[in-house]
N, C-alpha and C positions, 0 to 999 in steps of 0.2 A: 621469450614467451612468458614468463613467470615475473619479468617487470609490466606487461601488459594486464597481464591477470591481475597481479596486485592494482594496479589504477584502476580496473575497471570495477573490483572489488570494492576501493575506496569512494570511487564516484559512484556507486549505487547503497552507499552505506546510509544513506539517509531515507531512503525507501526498504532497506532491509527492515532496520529498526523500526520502522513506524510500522513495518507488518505486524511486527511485535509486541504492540505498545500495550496490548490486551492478551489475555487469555486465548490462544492459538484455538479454532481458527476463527476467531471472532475478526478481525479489522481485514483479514484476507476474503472473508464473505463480502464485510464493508466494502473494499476495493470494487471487487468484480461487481457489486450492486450499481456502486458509483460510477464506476466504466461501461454500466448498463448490459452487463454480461449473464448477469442475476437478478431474481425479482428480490432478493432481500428476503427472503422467509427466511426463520430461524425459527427450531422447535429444540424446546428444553432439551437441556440446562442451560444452553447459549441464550443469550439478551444481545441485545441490539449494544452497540457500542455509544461510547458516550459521547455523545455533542462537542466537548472542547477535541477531543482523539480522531474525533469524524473529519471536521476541522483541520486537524494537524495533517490528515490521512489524504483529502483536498488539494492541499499546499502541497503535499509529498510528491503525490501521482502528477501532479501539472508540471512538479519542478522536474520528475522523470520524464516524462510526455517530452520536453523542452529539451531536455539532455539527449532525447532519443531523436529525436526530430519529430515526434509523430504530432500530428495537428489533432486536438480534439475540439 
């Protein structure tokens, strides 16, 4: 069990991190926006996340999406 959990921990380590790339909960708003889950408002002190992060955050969820099997 706990070789299991370590891989899966590892295979999703690339999407942990990138939740994080910003000031929490800034790119996990991003996320669910991008997944269309959220309309993206954000009311101070939060800002919208930045373009290259956004980006990175894109490539992230698609490369999870892929790993999870889910089609988007």
């Amino acid at each position: 069990m706990t070789n299991a959990a370590t891989k899966l921990q590892l295979d999703m380590l690339d999407i942990i991190n990138t939740l994080f790339i910003e000031t929490n909960p800034i790119p996990v708003k991003a996320a669910l926006e991008i997944m269309g889950k959220i309309n993206g408002e954000l009311r101070l002190p939060l800002i919208p996340i930045s373009d290259s992060n956004r980006e990175l955050l894109i490539e992230s969820i698609k490369n999870f999406n892929q790993y999870m099997g889910v089609s988007a």
